[in-house]
C-alpha positions as CSV (number, residue, x, y, z in Angstrom):
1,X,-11.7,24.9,4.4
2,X,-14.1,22.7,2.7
3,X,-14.8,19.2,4.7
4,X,-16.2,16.1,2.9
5,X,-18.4,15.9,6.2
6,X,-21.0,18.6,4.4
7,X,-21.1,18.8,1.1
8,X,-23.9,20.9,0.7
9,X,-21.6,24.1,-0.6
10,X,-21.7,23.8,-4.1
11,X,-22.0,26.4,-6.9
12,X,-25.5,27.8,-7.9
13,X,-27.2,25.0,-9.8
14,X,-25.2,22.4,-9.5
15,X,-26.4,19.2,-7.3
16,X,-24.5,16.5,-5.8
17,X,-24.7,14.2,-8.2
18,X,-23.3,16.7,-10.9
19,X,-20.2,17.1,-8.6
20,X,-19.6,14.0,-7.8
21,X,-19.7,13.0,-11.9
22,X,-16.8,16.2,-12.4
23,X,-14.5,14.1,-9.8
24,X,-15.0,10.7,-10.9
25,X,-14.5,12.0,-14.9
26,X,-11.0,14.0,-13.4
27,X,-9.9,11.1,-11.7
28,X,-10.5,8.5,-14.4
29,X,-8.8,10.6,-16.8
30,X,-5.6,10.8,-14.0
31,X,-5.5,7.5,-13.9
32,X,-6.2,6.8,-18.1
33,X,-2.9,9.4,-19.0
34,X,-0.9,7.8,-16.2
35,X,2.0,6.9,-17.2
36,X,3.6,3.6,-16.4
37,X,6.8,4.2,-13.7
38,X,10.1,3.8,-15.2
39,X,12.1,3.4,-11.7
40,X,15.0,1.1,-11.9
41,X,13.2,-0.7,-8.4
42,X,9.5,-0.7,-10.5
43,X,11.4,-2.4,-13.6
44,X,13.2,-5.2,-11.3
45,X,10.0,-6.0,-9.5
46,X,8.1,-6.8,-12.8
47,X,11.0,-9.1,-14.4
48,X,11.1,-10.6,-11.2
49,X,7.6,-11.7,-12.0
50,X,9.5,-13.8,-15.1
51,X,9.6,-17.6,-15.0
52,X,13.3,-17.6,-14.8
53,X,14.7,-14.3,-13.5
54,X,18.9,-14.2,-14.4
55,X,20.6,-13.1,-11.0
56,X,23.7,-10.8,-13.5
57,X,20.3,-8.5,-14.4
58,X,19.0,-8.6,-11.4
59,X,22.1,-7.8,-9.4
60,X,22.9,-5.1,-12.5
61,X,19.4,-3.5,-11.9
62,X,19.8,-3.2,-8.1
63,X,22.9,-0.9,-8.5
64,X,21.3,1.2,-10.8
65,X,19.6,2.6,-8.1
66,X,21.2,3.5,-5.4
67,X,18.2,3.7,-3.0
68,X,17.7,0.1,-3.6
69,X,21.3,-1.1,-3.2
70,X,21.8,0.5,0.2
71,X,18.2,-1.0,1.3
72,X,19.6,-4.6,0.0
73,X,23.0,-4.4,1.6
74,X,21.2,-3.1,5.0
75,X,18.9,-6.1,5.0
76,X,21.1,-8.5,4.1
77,X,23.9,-7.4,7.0
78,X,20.8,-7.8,9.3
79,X,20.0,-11.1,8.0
80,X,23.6,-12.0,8.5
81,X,24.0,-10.7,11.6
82,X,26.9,-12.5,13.3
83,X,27.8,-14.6,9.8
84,X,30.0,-12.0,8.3
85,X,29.2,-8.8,6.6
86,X,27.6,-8.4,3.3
87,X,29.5,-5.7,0.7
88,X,28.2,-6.6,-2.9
89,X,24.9,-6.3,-4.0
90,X,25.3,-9.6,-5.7
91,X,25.8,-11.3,-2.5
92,X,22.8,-9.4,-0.6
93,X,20.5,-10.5,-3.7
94,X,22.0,-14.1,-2.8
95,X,21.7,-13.8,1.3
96,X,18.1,-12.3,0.8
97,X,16.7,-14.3,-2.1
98,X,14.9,-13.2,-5.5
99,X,11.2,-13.6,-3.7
100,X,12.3,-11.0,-0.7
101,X,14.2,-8.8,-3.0
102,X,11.1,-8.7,-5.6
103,X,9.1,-7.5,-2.2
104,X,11.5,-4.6,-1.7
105,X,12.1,-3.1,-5.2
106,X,8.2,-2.6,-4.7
107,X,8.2,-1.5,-1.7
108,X,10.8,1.1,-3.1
109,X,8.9,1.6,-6.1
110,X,5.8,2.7,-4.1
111,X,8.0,5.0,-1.7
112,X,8.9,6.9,-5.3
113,X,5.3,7.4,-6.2
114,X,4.6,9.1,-2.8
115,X,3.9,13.0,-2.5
116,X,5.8,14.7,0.1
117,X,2.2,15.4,1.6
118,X,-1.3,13.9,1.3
119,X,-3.2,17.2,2.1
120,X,-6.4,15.8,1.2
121,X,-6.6,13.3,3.7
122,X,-4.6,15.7,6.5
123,X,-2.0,12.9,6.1
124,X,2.0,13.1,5.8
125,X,3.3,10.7,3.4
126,X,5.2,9.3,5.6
127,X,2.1,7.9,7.6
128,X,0.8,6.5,4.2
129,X,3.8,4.4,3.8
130,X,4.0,3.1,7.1
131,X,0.3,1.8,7.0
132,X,0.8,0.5,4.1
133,X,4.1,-1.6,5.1
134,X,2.4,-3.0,7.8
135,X,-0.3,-3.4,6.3
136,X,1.8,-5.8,4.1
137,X,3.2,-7.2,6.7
138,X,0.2,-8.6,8.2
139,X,-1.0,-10.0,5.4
140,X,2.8,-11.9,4.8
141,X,1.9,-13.3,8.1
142,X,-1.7,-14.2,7.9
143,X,-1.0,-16.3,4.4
144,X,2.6,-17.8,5.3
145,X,1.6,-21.4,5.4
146,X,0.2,-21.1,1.9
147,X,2.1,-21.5,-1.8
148,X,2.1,-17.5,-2.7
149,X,5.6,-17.4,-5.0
150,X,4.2,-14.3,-6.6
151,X,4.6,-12.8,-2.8
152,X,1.0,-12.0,-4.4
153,X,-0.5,-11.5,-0.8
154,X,1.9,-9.0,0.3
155,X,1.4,-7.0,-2.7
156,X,-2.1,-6.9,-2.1
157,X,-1.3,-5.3,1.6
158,X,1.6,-2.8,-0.2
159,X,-1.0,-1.8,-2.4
160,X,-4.1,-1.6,-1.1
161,X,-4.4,2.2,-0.1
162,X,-3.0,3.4,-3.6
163,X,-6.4,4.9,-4.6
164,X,-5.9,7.6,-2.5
165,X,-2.7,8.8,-3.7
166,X,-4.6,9.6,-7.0
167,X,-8.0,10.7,-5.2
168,X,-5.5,13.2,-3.5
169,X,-3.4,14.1,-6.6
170,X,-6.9,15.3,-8.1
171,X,-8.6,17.1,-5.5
172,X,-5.6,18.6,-4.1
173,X,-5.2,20.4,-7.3
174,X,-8.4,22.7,-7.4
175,X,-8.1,26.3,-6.9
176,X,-11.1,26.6,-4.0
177,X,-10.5,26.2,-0.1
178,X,-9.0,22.8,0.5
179,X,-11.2,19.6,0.5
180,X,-10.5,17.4,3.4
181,X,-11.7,13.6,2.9
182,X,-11.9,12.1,6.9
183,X,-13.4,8.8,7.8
184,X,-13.3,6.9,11.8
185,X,-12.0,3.9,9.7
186,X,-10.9,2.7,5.9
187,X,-14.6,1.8,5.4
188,X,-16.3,4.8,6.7
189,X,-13.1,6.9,4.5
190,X,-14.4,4.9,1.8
191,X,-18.1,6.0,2.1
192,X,-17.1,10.0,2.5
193,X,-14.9,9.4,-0.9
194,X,-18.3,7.6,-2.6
195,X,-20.6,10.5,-1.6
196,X,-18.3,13.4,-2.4
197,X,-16.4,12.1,-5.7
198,X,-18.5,9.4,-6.8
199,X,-15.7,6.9,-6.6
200,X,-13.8,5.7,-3.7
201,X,-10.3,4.9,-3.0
202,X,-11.1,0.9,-3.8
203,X,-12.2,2.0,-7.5
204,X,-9.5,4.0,-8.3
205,X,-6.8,1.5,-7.2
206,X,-8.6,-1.2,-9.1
207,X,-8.4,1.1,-11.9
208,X,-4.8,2.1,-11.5
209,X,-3.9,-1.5,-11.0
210,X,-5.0,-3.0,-14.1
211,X,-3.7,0.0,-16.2
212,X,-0.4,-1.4,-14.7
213,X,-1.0,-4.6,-15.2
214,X,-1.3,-6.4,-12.4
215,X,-3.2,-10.0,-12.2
216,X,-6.6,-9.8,-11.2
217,X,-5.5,-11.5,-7.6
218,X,-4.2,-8.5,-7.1
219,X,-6.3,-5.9,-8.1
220,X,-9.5,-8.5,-7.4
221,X,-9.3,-7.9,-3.8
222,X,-8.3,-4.3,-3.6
223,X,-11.5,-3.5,-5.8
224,X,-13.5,-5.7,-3.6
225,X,-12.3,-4.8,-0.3
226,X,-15.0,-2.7,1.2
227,X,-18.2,-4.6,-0.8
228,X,-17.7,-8.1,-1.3
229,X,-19.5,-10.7,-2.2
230,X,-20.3,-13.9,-0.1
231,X,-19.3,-16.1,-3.5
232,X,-16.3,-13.8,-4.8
233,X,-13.3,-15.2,-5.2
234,X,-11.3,-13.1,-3.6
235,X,-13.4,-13.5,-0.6
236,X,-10.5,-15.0,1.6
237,X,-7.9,-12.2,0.7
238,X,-10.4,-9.8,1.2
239,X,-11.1,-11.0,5.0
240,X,-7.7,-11.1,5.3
241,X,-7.0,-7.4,4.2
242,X,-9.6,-6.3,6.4
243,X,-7.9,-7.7,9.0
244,X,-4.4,-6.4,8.4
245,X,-5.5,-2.7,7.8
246,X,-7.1,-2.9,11.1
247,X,-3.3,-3.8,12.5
248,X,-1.7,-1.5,10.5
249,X,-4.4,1.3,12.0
250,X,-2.8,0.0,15.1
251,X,1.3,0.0,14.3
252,X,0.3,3.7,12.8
253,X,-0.9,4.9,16.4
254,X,1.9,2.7,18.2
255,X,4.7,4.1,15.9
256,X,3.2,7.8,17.6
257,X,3.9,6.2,21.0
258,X,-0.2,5.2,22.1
259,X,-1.0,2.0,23.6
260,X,-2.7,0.5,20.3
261,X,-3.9,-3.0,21.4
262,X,-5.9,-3.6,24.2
263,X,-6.6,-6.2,26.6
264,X,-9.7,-7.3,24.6
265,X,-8.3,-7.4,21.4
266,X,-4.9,-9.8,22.4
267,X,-7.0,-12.8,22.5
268,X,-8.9,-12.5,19.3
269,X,-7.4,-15.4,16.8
270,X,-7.4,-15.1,12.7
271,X,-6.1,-17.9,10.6
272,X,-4.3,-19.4,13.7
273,X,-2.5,-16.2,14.4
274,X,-3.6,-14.1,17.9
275,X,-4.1,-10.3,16.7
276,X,-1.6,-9.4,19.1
277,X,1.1,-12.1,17.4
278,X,0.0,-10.2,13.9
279,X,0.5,-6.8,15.6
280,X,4.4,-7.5,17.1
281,X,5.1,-8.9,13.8
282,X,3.7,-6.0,11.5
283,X,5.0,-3.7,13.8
284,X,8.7,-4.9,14.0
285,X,8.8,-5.1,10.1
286,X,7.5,-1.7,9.3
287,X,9.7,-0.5,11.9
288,X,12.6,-2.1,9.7
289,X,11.4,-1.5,6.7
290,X,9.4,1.3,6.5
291,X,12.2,3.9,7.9
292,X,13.8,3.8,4.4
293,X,13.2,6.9,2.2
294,X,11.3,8.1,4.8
295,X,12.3,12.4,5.8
């Protein structure tokens, strides 16, 4: 096994630098040839994006995946728990509203994109997903007193950690011993990824991001999440994201059933919300949430 810890084992006359150029060329040209997804849940969440969303096709796109309609009949009954039970899709669409439903036909969408392991990071998908759900979770909570109709802040959360889904989707396909990328934290992760490929997982999502199409306050603070600058303007999300990957570190090792939060970190206070108020929340959503497509 090959660990991104020493990467001094490299063919005869080839440096570093020449390596590292080979990934980041592979993994640009992944992410240029990628082609758009066509799941029924990716193709609701971007007409949800329209100014004026008509519920017959959004109700009519929901059941054409099944995934989706049992995830908005299951949230709905929750949400209704005690009012009577929910049994069309139409009516869960209604119960939950466009703005929720938009946040779980990506959340589905990214589920389909997973891998059923992330061997280059000695991660299971599952983990992946989970982290990322809370991850969005946190950052729901952090910006819920502010005007975000695109759900724009959660997306940012959902999607932050998509750059290593395609780092992994590269690297796991050479023929040598395995590469493993490892990192104490998302930053330190992102410095191994610099060093060995040349890009880190922050580039590539950027990358992947606009080849989608998404706004640039989206991919803006994804790009910029482990450099920013003190006059960017994603500054503020950027803080924020920081802050809920750092809980979602913490749901991840709670979810295993370890003590994640500790006496010292309860009392620390972000955007008027204790970390330990930001924790419970993430924590009880992913639990929710996150359990769906899940093996």
């Amino acid at each position: 096994m090959r660990d991104s810890e020493n990467t001094s084992i490299l063919p005869e006359g080839r440096s570093a630098s020449d390596a590292c150029s080979d990934w980041a060329d592979e993994i640009s040209h992944c992410i240029e040839t990628l082609p758009t997804p066509t799941t029924a849940s990716w193709q609701l969440y971007w007409y949800l994006a329209e100014p004026n969303p008509i519920l017959y096709y959004v109700v009519e796109s929901s059941r054409q995946d099944p995934c989706l309609s049992v995830e908005l009949l299951r949230l709905a009954n929750a949400a209704q728990f005690a009012r009577g039970r929910v049994d069309s899709v139409e009516e869960a669409v209604l119960t939950l509203g466009l703005k929720r439903v938009r946040k779980i036909a990506l959340r589905l969408a990214l589920r389909s994109m997973m891998p059923a392991e992330m061997a280059s990071y000695q991660d299971g998908a599952d983990d992946f997903f989970r982290k990322s759900v809370a991850c969005a979770a946190a950052m729901d909570l952090l910006h819920s007193g502010e005007s975000d109709a695109g759900g724009e802040k959660y997306t940012v959360g959902l999607l932050h950690a998509i750059g290593e889904v395609f780092i992994d989707a590269v690297v796991s396909r050479q023929e040598d011993e395995p590469i493993h990328l490892r990192g104490r934290s998302a930053r330190k992760l992102a410095e191994v990824e610099k060093s060995f490929l040349g890009l880190d997982q922050a580039q590539v999502a950027g990358m992947a991001l606009r080849s989608w199409n998404f706004p640039a306050s989206v991919y803006g603070p994804i790009e910029q999440q482990f450099k920013v600058r003190p006059d960017s303007p994603y500054l503020e999300a950027v803080q924020s994201l920081s802050m809920a990957r750092f809980v979602a570190s913490k749901v991840a090792i709670a979810l295993r059933g370890s003590t994640p939060i500790s006496s010292e970190d309860g009392p620390v206070v972000f955007r008027g919300f204790q970390l330990s108020e930001v924790f419970e929340y993430a924590y009880e959503r992913c639990a929710n949430e996150a359990a769906v497509g899940l093996s």
